[in-house]
N, CA, C and O atoms as a GROMACS GRO file, in nm:
protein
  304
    1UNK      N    1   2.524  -6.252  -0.792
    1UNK     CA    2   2.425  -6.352  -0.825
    1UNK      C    3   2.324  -6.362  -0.711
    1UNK      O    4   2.358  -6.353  -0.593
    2UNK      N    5   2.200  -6.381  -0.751
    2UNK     CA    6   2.056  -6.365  -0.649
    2UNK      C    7   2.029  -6.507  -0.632
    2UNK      O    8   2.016  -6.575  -0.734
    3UNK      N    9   2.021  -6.554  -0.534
    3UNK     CA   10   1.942  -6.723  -0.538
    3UNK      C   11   1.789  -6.666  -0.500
    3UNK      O   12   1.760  -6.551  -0.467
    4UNK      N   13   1.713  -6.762  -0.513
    4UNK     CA   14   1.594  -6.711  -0.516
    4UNK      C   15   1.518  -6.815  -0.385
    4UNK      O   16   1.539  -6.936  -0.388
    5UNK      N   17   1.459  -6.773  -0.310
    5UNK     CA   18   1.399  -6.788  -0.149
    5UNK      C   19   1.321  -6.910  -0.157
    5UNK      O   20   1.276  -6.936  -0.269
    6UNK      N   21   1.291  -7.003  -0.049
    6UNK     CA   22   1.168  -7.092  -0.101
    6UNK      C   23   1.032  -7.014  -0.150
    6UNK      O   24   0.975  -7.040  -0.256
    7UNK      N   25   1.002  -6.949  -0.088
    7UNK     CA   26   0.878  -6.885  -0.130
    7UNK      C   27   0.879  -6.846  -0.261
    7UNK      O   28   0.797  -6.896  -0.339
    8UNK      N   29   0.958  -6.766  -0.297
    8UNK     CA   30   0.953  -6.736  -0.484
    8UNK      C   31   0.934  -6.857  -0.505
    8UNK      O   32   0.822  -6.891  -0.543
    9UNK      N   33   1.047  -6.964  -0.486
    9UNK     CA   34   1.047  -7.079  -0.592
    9UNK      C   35   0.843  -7.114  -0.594
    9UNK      O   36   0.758  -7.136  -0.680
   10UNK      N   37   0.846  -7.104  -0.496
   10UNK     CA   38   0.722  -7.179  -0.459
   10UNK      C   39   0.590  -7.104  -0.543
   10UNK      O   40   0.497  -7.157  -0.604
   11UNK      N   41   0.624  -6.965  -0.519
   11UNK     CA   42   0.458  -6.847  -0.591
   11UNK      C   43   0.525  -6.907  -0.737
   11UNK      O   44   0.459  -7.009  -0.754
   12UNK      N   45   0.606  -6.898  -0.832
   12UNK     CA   46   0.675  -6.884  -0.937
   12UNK      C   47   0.582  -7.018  -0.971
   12UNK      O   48   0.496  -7.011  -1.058
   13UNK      N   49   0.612  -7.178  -0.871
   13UNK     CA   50   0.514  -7.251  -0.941
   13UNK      C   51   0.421  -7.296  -0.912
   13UNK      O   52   0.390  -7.411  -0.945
   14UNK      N   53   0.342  -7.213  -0.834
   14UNK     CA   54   0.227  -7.173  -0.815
   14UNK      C   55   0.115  -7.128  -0.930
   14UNK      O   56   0.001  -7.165  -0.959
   15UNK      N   57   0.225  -7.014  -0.985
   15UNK     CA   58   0.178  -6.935  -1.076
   15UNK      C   59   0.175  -7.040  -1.242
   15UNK      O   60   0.077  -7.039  -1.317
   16UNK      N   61   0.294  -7.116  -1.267
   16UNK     CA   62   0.322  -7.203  -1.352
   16UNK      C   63   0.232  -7.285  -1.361
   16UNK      O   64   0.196  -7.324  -1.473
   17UNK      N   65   0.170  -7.334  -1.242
   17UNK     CA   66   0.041  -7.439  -1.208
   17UNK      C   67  -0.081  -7.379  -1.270
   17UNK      O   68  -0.138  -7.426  -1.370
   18UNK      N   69  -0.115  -7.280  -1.208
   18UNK     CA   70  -0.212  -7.156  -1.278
   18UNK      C   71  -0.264  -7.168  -1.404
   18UNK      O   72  -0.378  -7.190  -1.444
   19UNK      N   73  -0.146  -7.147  -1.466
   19UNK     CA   74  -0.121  -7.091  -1.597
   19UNK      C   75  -0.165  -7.244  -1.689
   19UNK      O   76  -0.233  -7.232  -1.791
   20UNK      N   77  -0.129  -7.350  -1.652
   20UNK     CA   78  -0.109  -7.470  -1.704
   20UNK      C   79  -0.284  -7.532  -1.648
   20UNK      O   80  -0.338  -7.615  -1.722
   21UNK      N   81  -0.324  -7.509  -1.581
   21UNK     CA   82  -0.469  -7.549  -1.539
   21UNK      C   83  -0.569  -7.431  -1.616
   21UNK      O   84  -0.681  -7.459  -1.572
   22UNK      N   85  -0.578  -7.362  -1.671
   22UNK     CA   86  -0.622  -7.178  -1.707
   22UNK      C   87  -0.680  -7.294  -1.850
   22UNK      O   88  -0.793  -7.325  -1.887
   23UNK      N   89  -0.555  -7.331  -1.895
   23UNK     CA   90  -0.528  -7.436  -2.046
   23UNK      C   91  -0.583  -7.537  -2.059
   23UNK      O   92  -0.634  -7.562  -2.168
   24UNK      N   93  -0.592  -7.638  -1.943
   24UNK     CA   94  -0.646  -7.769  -1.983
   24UNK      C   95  -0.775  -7.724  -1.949
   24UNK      O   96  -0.870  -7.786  -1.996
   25UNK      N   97  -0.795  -7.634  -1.880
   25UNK     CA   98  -0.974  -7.673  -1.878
   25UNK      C   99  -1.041  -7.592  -1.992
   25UNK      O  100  -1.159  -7.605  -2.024
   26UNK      N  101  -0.959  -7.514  -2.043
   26UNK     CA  102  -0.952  -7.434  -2.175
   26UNK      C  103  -0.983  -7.570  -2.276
   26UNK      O  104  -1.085  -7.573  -2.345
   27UNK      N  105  -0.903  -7.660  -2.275
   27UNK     CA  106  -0.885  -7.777  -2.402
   27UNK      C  107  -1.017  -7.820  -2.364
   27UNK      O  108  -1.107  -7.827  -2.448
   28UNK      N  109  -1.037  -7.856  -2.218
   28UNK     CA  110  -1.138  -7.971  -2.176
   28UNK      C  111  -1.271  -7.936  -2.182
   28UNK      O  112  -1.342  -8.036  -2.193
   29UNK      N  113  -1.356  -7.789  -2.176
   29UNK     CA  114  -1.448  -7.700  -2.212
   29UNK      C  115  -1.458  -7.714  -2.326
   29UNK      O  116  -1.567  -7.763  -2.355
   30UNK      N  117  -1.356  -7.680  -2.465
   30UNK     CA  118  -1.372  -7.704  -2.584
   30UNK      C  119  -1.394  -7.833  -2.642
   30UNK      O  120  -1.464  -7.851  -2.742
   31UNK      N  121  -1.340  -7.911  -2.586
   31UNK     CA  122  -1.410  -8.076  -2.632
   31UNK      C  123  -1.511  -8.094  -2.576
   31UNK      O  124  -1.618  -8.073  -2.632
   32UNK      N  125  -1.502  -8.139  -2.441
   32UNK     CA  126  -1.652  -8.181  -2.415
   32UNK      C  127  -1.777  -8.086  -2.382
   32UNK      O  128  -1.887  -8.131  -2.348
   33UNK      N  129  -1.747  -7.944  -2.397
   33UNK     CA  130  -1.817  -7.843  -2.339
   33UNK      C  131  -1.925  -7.823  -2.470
   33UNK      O  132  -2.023  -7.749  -2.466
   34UNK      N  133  -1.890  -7.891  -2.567
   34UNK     CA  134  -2.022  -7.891  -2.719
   34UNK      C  135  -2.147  -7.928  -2.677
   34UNK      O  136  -2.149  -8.042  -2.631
   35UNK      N  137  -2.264  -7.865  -2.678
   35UNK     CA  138  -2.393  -7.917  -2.691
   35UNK      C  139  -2.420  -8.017  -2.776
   35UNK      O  140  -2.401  -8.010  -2.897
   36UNK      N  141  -2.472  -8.127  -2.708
   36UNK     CA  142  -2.514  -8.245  -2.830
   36UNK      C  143  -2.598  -8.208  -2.946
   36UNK      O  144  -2.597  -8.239  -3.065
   37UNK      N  145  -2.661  -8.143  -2.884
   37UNK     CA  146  -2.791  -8.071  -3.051
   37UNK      C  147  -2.674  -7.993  -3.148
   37UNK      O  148  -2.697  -7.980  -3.269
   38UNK      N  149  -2.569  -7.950  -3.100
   38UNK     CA  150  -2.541  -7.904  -3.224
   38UNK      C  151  -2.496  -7.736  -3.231
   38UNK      O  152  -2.575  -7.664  -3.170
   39UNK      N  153  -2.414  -7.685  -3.279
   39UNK     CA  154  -2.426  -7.553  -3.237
   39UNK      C  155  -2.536  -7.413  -3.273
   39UNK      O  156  -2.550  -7.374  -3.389
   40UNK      N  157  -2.609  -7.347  -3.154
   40UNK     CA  158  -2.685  -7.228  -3.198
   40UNK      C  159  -2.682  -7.181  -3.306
   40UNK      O  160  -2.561  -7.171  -3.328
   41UNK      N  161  -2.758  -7.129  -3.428
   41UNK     CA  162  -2.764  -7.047  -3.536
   41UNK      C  163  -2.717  -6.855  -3.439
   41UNK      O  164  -2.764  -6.812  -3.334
   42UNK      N  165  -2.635  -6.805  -3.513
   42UNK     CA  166  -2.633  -6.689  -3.447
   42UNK      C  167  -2.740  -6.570  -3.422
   42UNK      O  168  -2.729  -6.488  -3.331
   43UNK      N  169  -2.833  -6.573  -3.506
   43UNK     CA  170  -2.890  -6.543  -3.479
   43UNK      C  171  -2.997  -6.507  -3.350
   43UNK      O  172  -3.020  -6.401  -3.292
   44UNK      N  173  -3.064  -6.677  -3.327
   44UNK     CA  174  -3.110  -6.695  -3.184
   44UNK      C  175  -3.022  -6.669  -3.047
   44UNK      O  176  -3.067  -6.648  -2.934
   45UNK      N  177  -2.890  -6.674  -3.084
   45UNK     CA  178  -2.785  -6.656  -2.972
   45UNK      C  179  -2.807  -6.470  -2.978
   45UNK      O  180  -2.836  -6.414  -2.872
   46UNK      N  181  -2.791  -6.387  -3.103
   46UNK     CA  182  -2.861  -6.236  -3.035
   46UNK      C  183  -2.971  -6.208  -3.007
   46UNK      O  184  -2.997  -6.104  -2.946
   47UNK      N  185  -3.056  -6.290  -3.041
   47UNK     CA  186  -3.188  -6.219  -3.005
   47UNK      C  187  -3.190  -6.267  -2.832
   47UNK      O  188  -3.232  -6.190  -2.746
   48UNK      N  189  -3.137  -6.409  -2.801
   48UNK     CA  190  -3.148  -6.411  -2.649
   48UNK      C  191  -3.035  -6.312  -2.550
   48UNK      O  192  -3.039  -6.265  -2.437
   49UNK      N  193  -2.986  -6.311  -2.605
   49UNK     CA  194  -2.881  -6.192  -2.553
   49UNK      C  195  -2.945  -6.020  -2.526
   49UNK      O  196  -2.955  -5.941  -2.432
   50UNK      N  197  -2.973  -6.023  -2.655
   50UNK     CA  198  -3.079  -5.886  -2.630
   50UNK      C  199  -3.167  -5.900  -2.534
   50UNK      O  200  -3.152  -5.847  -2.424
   51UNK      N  201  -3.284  -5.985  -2.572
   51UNK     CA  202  -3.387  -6.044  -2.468
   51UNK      C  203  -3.343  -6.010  -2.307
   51UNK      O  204  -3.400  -5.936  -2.228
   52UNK      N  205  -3.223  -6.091  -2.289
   52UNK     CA  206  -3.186  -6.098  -2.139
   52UNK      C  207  -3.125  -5.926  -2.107
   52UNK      O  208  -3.071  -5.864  -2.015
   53UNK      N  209  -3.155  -5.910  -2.193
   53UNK     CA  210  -3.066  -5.714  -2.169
   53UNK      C  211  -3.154  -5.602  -2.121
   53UNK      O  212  -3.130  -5.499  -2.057
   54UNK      N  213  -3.297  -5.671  -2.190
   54UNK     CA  214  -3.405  -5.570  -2.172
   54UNK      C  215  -3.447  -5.569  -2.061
   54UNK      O  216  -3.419  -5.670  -1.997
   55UNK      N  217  -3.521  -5.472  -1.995
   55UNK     CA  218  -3.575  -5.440  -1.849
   55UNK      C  219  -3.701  -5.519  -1.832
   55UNK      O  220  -3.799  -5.508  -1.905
   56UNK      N  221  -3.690  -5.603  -1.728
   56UNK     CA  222  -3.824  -5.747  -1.720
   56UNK      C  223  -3.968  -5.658  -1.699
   56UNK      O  224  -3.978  -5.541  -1.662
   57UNK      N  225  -4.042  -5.724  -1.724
   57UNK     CA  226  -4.186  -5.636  -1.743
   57UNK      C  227  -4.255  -5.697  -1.641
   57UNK      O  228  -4.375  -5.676  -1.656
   58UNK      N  229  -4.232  -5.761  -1.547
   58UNK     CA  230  -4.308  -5.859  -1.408
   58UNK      C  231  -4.189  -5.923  -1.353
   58UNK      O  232  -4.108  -5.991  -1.416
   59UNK      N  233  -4.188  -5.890  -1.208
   59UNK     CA  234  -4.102  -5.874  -1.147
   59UNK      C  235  -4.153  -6.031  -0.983
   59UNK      O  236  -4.187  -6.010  -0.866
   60UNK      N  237  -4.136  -6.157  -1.054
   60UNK     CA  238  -4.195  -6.235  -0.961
   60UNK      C  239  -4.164  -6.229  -0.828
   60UNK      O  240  -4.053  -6.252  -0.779
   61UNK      N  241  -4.294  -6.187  -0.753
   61UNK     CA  242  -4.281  -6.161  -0.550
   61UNK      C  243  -4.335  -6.295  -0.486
   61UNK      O  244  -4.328  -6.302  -0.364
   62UNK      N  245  -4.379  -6.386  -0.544
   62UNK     CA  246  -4.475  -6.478  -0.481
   62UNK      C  247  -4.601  -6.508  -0.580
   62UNK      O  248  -4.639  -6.447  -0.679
   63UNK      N  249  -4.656  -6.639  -0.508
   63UNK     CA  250  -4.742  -6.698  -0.619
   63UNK      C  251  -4.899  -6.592  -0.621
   63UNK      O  252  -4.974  -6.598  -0.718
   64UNK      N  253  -4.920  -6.526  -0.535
   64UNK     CA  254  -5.033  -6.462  -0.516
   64UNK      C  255  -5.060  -6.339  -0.639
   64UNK      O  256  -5.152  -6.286  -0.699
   65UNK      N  257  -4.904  -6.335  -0.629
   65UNK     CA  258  -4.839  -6.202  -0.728
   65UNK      C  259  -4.862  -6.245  -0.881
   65UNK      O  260  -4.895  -6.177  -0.978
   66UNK      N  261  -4.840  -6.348  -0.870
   66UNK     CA  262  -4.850  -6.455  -1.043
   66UNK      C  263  -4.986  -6.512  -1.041
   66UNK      O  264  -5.001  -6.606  -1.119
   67UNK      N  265  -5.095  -6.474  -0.965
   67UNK     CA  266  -5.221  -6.495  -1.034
   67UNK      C  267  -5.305  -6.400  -1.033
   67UNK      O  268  -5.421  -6.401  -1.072
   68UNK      N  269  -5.237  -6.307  -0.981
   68UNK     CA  270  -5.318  -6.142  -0.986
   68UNK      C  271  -5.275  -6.098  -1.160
   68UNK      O  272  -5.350  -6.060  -1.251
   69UNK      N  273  -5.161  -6.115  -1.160
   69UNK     CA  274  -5.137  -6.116  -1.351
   69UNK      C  275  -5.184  -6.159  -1.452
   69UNK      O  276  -5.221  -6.117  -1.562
   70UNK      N  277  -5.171  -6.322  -1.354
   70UNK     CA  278  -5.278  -6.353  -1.485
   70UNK      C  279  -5.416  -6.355  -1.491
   70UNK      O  280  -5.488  -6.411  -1.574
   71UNK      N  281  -5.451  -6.274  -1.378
   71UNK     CA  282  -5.648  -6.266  -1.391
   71UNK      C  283  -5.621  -6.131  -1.492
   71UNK      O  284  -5.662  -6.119  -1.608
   72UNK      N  285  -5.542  -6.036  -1.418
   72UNK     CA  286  -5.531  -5.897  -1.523
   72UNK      C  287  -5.533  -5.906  -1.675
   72UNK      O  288  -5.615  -5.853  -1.751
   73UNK      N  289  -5.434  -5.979  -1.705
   73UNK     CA  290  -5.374  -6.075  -1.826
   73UNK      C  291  -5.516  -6.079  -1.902
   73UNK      O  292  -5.559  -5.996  -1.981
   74UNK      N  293  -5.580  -6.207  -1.853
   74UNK     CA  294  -5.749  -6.283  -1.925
   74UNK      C  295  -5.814  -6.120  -1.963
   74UNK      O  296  -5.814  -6.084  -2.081
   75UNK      N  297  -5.850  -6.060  -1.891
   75UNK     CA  298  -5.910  -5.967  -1.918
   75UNK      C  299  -5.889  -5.834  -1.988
   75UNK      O  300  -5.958  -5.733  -1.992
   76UNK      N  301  -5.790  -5.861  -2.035
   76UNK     CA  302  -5.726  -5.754  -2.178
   76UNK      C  303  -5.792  -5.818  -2.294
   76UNK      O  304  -5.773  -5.774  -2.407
   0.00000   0.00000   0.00000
């Protein structure tokens, strides 16, 4: 027969703690973690997903940088 060390006892509920906190904030995310408006249509949830996937087309360096664009910008 093996008795088991303080330390096991101790990682063992460590790990038990873990496991049991992993859950409630699991429960506690799902209740209160709802947007008041209501949930996204799926749709808008892929198109922003895609959106954020694509390669950015202006790459902000500073404000000097963001009005050289938009003079470029006016003049198209």
């Amino acid at each position: 027969m093996r008795f088991m060390t303080t330390l096991e006892k101790t990682n063992r509920t460590v790990e038990e703690l873990k496991k049991e906190v992993r859950q409630l904030r699991s429960f506690v995310i799902g209740v209160t973690g709802k947007d008041p408006e209501g949930d996204y249509r799926p749709e808008f949830i892929k198109r922003v997903k895609k959106a954020s996937a694509e390669k950015l087309i202006y790459e902000y360096t500073g404000p000097n940088s963001l009005m050289k664009l938009l003079k470029n910008t006016k003049k198209r």
